[in-house]
PQR file with spaces between the fields and no chain letter, atoms N, CA, C, O and H, PARSE charges and radii, in Angstrom:
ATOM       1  N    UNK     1      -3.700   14.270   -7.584 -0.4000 1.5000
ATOM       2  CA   UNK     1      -4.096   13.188   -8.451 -0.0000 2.0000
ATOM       3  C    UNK     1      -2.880   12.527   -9.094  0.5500 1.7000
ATOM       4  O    UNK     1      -2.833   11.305   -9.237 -0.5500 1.4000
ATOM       5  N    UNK     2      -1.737   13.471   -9.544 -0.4000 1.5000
ATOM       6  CA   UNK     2      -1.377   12.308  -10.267 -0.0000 2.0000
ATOM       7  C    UNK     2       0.188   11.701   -9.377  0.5500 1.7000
ATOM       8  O    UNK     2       1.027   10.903   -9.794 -0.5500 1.4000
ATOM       9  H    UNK     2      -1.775   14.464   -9.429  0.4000 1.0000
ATOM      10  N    UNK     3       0.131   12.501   -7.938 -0.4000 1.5000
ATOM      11  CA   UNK     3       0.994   11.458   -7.089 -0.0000 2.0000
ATOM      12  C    UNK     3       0.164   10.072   -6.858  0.5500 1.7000
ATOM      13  O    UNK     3       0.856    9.062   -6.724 -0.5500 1.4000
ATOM      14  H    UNK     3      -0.551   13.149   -7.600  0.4000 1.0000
ATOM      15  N    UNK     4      -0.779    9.977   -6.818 -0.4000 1.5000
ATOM      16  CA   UNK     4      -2.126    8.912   -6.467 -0.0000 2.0000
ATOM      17  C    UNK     4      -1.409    7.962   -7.823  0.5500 1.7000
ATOM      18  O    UNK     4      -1.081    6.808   -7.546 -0.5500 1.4000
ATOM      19  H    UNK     4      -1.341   10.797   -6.927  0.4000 1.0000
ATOM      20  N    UNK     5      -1.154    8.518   -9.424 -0.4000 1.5000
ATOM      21  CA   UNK     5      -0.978    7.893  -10.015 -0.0000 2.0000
ATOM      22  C    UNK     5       0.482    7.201  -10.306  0.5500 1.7000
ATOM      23  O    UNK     5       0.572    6.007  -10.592 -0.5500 1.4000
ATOM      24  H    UNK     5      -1.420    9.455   -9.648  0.4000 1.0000
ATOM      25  N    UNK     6       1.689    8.128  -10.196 -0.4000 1.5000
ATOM      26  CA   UNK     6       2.921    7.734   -9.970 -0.0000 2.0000
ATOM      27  C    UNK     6       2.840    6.550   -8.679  0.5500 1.7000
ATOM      28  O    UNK     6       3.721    5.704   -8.828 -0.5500 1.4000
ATOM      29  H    UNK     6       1.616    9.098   -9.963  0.4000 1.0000
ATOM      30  N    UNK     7       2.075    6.343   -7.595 -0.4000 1.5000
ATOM      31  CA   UNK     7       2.439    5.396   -6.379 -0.0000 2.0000
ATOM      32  C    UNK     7       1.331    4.079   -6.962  0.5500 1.7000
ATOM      33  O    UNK     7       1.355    2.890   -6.643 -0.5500 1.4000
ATOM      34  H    UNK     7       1.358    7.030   -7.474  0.4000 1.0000
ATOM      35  N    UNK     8       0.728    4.541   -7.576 -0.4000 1.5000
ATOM      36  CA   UNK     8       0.366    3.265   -8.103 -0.0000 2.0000
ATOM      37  C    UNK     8       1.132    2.617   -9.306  0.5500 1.7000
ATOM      38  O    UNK     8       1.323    1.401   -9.298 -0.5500 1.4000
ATOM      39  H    UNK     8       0.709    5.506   -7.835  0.4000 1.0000
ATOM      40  N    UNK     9       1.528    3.315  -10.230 -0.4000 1.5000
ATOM      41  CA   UNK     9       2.839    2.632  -11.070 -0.0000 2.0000
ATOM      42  C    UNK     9       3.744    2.059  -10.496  0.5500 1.7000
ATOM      43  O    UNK     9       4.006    0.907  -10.843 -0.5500 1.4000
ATOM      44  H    UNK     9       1.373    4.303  -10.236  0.4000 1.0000
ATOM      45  N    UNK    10       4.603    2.780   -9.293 -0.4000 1.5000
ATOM      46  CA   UNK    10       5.283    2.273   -9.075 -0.0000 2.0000
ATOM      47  C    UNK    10       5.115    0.522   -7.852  0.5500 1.7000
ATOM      48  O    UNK    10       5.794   -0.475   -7.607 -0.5500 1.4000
ATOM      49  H    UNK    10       4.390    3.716   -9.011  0.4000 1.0000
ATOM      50  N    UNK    11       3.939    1.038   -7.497 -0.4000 1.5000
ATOM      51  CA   UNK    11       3.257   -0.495   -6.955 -0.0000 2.0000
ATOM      52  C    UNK    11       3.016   -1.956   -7.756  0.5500 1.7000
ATOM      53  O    UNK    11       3.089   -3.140   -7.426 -0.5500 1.4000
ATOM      54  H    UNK    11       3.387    1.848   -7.695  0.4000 1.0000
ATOM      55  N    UNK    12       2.699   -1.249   -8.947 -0.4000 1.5000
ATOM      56  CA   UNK    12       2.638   -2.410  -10.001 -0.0000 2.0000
ATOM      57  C    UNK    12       3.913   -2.731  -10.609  0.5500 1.7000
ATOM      58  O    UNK    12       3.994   -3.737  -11.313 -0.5500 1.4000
ATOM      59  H    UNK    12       2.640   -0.288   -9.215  0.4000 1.0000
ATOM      60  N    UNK    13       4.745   -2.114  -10.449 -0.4000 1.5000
ATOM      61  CA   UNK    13       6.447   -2.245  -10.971 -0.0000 2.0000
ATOM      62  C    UNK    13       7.194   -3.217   -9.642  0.5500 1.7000
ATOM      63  O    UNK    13       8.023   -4.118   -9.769 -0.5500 1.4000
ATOM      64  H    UNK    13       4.680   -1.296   -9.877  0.4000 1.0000
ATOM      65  N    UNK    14       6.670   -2.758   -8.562 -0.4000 1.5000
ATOM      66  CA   UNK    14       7.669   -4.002   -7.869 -0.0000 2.0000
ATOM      67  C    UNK    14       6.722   -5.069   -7.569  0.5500 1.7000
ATOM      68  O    UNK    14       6.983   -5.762   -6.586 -0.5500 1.4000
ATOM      69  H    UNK    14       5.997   -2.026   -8.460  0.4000 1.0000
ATOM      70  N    UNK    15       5.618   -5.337   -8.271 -0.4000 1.5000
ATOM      71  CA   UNK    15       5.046   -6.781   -8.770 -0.0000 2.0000
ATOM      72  C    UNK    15       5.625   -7.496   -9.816  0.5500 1.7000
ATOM      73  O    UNK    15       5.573   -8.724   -9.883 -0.5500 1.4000
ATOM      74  H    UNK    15       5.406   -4.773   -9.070  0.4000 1.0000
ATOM      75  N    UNK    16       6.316   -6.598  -10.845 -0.4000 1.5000
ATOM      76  CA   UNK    16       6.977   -6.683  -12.304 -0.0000 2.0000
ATOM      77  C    UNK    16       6.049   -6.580  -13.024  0.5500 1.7000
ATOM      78  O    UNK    16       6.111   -7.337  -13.993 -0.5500 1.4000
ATOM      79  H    UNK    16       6.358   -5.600  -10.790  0.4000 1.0000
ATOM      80  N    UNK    17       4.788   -5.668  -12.952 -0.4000 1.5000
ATOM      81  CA   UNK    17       4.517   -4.925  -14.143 -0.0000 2.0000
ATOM      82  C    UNK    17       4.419   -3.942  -14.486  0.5500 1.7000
ATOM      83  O    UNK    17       3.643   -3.013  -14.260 -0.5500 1.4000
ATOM      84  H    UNK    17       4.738   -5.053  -12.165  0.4000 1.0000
ATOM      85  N    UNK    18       5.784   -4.202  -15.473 -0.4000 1.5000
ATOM      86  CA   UNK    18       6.482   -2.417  -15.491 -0.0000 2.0000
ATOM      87  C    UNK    18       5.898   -1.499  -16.765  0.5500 1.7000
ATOM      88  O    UNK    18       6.208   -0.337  -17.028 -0.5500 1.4000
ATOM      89  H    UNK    18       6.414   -4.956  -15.657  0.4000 1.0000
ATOM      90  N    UNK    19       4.902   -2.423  -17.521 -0.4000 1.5000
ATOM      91  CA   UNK    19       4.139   -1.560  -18.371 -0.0000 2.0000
ATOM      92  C    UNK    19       4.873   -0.707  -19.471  0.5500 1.7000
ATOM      93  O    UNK    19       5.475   -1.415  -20.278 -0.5500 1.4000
ATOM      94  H    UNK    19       4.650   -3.367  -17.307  0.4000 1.0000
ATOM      95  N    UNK    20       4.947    0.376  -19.649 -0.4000 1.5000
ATOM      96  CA   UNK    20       5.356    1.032  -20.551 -0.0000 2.0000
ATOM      97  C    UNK    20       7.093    1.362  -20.593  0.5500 1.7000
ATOM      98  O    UNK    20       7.229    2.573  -20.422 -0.5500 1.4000
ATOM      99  H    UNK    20       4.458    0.951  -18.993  0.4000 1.0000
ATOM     100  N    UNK    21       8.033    0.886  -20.712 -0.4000 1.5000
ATOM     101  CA   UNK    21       9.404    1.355  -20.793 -0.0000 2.0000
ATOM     102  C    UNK    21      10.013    1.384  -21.751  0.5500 1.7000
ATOM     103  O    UNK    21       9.548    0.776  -22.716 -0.5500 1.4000
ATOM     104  H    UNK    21       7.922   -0.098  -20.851  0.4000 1.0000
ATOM     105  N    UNK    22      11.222    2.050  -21.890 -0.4000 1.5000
ATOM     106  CA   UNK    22      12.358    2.258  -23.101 -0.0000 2.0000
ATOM     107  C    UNK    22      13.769    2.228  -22.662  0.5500 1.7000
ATOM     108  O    UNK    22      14.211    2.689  -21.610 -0.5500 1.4000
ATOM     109  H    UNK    22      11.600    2.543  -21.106  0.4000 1.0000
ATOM     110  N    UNK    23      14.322    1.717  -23.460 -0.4000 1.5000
ATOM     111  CA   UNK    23      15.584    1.773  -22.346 -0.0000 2.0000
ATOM     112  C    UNK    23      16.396    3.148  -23.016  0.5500 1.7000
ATOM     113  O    UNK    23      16.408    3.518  -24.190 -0.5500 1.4000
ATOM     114  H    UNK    23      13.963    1.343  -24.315  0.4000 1.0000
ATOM     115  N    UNK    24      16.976    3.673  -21.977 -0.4000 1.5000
ATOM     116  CA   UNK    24      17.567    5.104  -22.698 -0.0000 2.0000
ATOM     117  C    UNK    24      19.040    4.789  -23.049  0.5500 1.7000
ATOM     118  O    UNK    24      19.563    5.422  -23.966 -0.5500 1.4000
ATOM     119  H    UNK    24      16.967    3.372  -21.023  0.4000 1.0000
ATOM     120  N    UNK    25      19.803    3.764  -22.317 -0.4000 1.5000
ATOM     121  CA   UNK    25      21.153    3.549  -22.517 -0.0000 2.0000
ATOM     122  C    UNK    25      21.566    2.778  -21.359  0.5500 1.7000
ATOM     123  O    UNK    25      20.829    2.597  -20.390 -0.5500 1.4000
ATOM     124  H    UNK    25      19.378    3.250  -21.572  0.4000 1.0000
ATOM     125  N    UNK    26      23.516    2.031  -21.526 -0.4000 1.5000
ATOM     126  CA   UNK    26      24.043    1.642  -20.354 -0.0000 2.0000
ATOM     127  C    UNK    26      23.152    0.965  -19.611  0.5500 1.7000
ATOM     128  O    UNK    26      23.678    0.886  -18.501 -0.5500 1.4000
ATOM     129  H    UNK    26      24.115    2.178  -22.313  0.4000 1.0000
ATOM     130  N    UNK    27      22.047    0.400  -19.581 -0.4000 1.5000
ATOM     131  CA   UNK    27      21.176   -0.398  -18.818 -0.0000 2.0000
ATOM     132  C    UNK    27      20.149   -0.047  -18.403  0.5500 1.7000
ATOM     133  O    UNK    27      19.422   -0.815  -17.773 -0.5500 1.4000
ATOM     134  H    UNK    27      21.620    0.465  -20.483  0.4000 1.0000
ATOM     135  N    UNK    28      19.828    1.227  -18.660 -0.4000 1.5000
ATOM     136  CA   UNK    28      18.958    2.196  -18.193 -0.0000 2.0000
ATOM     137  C    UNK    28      17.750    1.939  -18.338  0.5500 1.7000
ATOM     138  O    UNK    28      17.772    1.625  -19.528 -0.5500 1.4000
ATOM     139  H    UNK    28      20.419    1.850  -19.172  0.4000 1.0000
ATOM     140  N    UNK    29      16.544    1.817  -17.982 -0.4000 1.5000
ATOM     141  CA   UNK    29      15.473    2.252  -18.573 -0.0000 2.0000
ATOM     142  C    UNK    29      14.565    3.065  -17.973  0.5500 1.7000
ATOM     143  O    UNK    29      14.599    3.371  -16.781 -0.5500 1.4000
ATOM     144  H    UNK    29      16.525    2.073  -17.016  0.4000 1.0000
ATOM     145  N    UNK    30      13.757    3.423  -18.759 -0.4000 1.5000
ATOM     146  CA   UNK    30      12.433    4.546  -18.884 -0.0000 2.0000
ATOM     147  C    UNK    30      11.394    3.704  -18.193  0.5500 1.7000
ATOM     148  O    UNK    30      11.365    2.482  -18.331 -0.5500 1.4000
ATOM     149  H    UNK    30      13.729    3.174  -19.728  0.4000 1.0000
ATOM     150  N    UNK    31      10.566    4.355  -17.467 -0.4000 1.5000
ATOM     151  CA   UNK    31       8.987    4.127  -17.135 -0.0000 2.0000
ATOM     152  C    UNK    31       8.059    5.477  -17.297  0.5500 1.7000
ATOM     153  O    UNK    31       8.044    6.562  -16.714 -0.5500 1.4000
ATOM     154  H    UNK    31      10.590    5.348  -17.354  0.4000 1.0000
ATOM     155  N    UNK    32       7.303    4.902  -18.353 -0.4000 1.5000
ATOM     156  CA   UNK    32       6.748    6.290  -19.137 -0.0000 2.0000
ATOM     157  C    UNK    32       5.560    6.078  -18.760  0.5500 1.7000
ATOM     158  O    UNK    32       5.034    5.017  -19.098 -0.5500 1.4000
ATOM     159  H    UNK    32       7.316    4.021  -18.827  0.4000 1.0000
ATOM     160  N    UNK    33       4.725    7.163  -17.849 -0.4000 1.5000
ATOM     161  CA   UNK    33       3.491    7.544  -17.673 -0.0000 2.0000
ATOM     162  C    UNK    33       2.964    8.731  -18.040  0.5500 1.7000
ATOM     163  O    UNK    33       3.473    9.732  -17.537 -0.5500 1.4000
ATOM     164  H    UNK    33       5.152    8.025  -17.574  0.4000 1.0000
ATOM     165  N    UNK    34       1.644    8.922  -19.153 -0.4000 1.5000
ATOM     166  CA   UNK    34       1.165   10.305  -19.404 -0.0000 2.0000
ATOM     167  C    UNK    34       0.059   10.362  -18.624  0.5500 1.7000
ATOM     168  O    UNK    34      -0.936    9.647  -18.511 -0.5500 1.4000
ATOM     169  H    UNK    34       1.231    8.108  -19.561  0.4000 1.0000
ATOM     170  N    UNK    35       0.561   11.689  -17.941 -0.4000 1.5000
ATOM     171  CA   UNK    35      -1.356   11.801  -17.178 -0.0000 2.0000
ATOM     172  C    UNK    35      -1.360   13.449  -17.331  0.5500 1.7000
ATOM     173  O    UNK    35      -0.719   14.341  -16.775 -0.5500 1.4000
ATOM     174  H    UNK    35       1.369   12.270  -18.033  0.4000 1.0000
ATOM     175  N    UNK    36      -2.468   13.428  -18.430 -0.4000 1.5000
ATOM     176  CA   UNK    36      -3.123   14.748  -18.807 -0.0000 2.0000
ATOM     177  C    UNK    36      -1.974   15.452  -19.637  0.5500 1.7000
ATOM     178  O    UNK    36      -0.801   15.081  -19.604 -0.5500 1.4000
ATOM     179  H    UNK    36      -2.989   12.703  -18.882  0.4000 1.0000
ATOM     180  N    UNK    37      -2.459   16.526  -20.396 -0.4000 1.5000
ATOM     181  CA   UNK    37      -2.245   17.191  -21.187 -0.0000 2.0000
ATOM     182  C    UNK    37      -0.732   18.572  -20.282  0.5500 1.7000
ATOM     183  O    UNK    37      -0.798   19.504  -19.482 -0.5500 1.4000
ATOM     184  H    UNK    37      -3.412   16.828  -20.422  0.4000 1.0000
ATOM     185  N    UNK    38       0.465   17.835  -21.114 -0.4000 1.5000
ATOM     186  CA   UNK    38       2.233   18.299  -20.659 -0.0000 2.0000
ATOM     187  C    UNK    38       2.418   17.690  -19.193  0.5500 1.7000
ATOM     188  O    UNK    38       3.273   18.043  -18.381 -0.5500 1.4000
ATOM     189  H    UNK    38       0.518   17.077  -21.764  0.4000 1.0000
ATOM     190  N    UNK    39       1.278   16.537  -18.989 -0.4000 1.5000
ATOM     191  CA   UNK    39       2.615   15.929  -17.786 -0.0000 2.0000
ATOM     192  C    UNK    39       3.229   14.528  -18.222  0.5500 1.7000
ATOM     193  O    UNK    39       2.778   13.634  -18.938 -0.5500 1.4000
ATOM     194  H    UNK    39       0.583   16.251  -19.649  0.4000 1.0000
ATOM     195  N    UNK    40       4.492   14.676  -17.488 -0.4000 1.5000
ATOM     196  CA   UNK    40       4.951   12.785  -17.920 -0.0000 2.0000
ATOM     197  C    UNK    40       5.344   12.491  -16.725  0.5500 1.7000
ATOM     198  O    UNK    40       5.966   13.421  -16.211 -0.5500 1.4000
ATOM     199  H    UNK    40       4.858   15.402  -16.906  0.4000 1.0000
ATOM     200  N    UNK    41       5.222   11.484  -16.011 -0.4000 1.5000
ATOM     201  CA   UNK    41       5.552   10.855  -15.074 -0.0000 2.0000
ATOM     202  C    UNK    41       6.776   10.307  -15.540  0.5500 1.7000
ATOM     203  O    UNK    41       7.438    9.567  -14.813 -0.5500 1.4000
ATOM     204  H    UNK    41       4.716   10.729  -16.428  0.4000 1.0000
């Protein structure tokens, strides 16, 4: 299930909607997905 959900994030990210991010540094950024209780994508 939640590879099903990481390949769909990342499907909607090279549309450019990258939804939830942070940038961590140097140019960097985060794409933050929670699915279920202690996972983070």
């Amino acid at each position: 299930m939640t590879h099903r959900r990481l390949a769909r994030r990342l499907e909607k990210a090279q549309r450019g909607l990258l939804g939830d991010v942070e940038p961590v540094g140097e140019g960097v950024m985060e794409m933050r997905g929670f699915s279920g209780p202690g996972w983070r994508m």
